[in-house]
Backbone as CSV, one residue per row, in Angstrom:
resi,resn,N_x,N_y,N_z,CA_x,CA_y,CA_z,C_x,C_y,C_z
1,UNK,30.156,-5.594,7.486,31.497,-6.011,7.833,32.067,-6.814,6.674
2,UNK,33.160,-6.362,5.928,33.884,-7.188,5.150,35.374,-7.289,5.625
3,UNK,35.223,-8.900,5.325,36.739,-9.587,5.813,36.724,-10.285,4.163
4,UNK,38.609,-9.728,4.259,38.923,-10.867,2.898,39.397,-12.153,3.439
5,UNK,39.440,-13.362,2.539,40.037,-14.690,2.749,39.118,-15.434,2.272
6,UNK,39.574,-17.323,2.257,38.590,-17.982,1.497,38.078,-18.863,2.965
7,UNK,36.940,-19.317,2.245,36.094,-20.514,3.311,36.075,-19.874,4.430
8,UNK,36.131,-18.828,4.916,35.678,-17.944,6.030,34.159,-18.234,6.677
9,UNK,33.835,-18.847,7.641,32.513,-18.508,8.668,32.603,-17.960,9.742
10,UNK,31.584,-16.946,9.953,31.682,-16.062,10.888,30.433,-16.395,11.927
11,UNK,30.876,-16.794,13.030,29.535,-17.371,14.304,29.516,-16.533,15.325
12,UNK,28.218,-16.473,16.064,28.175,-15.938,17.211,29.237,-16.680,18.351
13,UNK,29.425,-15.611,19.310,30.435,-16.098,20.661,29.366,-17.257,21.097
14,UNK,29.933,-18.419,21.802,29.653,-19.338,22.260,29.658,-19.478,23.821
15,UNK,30.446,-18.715,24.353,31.021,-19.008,25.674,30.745,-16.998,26.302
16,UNK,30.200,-17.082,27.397,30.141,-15.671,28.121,31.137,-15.894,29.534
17,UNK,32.381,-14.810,29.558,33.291,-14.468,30.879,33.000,-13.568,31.753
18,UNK,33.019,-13.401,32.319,32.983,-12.472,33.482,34.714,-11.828,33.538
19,UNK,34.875,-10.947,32.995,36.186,-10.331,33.509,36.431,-9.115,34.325
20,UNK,37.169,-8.864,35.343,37.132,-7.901,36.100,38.556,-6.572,35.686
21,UNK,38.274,-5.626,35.858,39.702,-4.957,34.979,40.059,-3.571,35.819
22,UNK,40.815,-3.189,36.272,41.541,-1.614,37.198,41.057,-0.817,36.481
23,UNK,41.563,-0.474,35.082,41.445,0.577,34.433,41.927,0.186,33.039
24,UNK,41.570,1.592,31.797,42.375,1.233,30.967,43.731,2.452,30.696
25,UNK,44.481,1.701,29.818,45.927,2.096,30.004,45.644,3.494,28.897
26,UNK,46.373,4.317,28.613,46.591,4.900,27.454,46.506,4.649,25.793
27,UNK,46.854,3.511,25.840,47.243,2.678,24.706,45.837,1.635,24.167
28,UNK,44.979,2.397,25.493,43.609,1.473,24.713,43.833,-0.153,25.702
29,UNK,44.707,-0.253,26.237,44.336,-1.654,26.701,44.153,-1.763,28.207
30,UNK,43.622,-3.152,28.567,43.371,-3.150,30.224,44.355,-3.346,30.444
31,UNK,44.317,-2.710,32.003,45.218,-2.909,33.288,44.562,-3.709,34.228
32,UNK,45.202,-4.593,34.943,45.401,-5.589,35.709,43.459,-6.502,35.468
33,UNK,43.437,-6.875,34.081,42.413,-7.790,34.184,42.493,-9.225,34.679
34,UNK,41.702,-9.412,35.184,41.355,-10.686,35.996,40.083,-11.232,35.306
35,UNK,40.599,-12.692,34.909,39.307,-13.677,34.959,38.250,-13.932,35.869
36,UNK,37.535,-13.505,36.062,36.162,-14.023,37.186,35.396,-15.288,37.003
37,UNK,35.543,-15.749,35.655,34.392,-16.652,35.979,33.711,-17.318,34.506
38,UNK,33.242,-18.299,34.241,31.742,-18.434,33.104,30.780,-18.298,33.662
39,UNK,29.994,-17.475,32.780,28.639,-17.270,32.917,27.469,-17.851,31.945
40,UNK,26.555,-18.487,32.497,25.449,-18.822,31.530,25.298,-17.886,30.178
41,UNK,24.994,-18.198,29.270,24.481,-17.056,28.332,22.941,-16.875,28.291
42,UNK,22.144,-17.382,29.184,20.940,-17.097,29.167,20.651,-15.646,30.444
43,UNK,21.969,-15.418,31.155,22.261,-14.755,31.848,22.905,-13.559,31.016
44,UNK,22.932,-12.924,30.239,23.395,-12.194,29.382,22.891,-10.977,29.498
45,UNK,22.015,-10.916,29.978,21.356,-9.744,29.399,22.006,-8.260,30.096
46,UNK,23.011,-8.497,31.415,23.162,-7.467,31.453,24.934,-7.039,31.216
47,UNK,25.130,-7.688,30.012,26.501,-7.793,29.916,26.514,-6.979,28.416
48,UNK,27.125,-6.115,28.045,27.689,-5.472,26.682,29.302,-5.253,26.507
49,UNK,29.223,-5.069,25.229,30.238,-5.212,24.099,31.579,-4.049,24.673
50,UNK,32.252,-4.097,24.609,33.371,-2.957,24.977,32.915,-2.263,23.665
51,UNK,33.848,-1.080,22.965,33.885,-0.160,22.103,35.388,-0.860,21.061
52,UNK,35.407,-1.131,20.396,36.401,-1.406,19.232,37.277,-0.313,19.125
């Protein structure tokens, strides 16, 4: 992964959400997402990455 700019650090996520979502739109984005919640991150394991 290259990003340009100066003094740039790049960290792992800190914080795990729970989001709940209808569907997605055409355009690549969610429809009617809803916040659910924080979740532990030691609780993680059955949570993955969307697709970019």
């Amino acid at each position: 992964m290259k990003v340009r700019g100066k003094n740039l650090v790049l960290t792992a996520p800190a914080l795990v959400a729970e989001i709940e979502y209808r569907a997605w739109t055409n355009d690549g984005k969610l429809r009617h997402p809803s916040f659910k919640g924080s979740r532990d991150p030691e609780d993680a394991s059955g949570i993955y990455r969307l697709p970019d």
